[in-house]
C-alpha positions as CSV (number, residue, x, y, z in Angstrom):
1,X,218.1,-0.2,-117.2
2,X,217.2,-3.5,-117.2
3,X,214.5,-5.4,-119.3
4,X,213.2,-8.9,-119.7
5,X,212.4,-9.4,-123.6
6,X,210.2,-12.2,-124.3
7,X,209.4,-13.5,-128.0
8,X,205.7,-14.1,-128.2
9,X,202.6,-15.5,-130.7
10,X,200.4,-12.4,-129.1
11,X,200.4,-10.3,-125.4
12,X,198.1,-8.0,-124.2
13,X,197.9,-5.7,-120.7
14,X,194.7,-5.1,-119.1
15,X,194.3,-2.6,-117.1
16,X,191.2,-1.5,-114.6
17,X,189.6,-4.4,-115.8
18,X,189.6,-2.4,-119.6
19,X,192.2,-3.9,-122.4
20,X,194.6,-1.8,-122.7
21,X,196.9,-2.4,-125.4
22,X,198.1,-5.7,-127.8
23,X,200.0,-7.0,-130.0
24,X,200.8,-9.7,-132.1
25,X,203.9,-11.1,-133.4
26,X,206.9,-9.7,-131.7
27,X,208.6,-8.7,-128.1
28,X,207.1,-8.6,-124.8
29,X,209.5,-5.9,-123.0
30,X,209.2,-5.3,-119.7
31,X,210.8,-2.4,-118.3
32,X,212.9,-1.1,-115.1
33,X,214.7,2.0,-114.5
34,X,217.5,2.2,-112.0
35,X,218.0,5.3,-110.2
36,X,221.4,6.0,-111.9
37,X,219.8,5.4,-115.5
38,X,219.6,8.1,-118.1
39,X,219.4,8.9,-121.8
40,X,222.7,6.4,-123.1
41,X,221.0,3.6,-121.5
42,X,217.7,4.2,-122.9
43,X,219.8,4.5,-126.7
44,X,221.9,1.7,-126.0
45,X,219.4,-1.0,-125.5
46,X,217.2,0.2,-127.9
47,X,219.6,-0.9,-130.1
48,X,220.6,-3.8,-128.9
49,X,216.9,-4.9,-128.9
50,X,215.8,-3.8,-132.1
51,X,218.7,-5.8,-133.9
52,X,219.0,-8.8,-131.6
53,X,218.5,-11.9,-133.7
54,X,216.2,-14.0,-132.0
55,X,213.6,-14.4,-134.7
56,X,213.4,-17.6,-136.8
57,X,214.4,-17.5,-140.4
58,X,213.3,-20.4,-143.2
59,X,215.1,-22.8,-142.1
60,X,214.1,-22.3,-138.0
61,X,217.4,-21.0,-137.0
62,X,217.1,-18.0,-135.0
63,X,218.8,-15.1,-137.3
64,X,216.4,-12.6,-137.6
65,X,215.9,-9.0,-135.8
66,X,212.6,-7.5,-134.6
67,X,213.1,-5.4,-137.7
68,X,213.7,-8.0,-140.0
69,X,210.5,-9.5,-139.3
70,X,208.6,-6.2,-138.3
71,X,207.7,-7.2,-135.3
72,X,205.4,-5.0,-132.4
73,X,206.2,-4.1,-129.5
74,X,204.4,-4.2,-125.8
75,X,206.4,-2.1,-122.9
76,X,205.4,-2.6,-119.5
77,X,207.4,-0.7,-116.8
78,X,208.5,-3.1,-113.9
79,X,210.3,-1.6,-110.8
80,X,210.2,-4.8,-109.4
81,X,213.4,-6.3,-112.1
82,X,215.6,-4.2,-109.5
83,X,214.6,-5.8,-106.5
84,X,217.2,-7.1,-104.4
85,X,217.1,-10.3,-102.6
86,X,220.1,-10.9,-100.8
87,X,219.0,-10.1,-97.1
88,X,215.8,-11.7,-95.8
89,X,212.7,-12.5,-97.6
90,X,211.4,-9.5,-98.5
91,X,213.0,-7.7,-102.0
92,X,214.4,-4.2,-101.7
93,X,213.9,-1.8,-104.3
94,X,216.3,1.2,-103.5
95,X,217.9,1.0,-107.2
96,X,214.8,1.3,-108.6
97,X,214.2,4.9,-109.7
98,X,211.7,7.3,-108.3
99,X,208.3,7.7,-110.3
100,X,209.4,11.1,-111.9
101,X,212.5,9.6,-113.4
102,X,210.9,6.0,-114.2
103,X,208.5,7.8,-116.0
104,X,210.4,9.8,-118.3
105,X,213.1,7.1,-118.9
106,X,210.5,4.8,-119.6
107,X,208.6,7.5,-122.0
108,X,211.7,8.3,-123.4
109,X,212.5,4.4,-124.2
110,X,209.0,3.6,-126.0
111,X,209.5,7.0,-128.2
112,X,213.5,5.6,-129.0
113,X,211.9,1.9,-129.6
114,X,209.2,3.7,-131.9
115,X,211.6,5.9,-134.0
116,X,214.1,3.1,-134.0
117,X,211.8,0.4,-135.2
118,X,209.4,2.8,-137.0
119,X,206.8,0.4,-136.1
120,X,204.3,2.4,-132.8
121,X,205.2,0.6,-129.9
122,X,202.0,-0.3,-127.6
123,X,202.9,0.1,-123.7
124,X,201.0,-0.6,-120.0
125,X,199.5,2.4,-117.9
126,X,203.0,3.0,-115.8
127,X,202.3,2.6,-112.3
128,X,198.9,1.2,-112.8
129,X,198.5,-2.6,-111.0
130,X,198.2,-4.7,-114.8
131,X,197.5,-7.9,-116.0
132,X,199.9,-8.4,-118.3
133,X,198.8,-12.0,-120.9
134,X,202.0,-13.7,-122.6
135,X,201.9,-16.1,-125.2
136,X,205.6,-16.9,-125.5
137,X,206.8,-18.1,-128.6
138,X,210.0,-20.8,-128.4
139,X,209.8,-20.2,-125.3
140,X,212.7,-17.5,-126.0
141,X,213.2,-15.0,-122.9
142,X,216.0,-13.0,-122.8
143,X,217.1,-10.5,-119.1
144,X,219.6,-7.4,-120.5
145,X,221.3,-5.2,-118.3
146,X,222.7,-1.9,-119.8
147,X,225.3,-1.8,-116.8
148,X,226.7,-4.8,-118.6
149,X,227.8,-2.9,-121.9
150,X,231.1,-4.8,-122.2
């Protein structure tokens, strides 16, 4: 799995022209699944995110966690973070998983963020075409690979 976390003021997705979900204070995450993901990935960097000290304390310096400040949380699922770009100029996504298994990985990763963080995480319509608004905050962005444990 792979995600892009970004600190942010506020985000919001909109979806068939409808909001769709939004938060304020806290972590844009968006979301791809690998083929060869599975349930210790989806534990793994739900820990890593919800404890990752990229909030500002007092004195500015980042050293707080999302559950430190009790931050929310947007997921958006994005095949497109598995693209591969090393031939041509169009991206392959081969690694990216199938719709059945990106689904339930990415279901099973907003239900570990929301028991983990005990704060409801707000998500996109998976598979749905989105417009996702980002008001970063620093700006702080942050790319995680669970393939890169150690």
């Amino acid at each position: 799995m792979r995600v892009i976390l970004q600190r942010v003021k506020k985000a919001s997705v909109i979806a068939n022209n409808t909001k769709y979900s939004s938060i304020k204070k806290g972590l844009m995450i968006l979301l791809g699944v690998e083929h060869c993901d599975d349930k210790s990935d989806v534990v793994w960097l739900t820990k890593k995110i919800c404890n990752l000290r990229i909030f500002d304390n007092e004195k500015g310096i980042m050293n707080k966690s999302l559950l430190d400040v009790k931050g929310e949380v947007l997921i958006v699922s994005q095949f497109t973070l598995h693209a591969l770009t090393k031939k041509g100029n169009r991206p392959s996504y081969i690694k990216a998983a199938k719709s059945p298994i990106a689904r339930k990985l990415y279901e099973d990763f907003i239900q570990s963020m929301n028991n983990y963080n005990k704060i409801e995480s707000k998500f996109g319509s998976f598979g749905e075409n989105m417009l996702v608004k980002i008001e970063n905050d620093g700006p702080v962005t942050i790319f995680i690979d669970s393939k890169n444990k150690e």
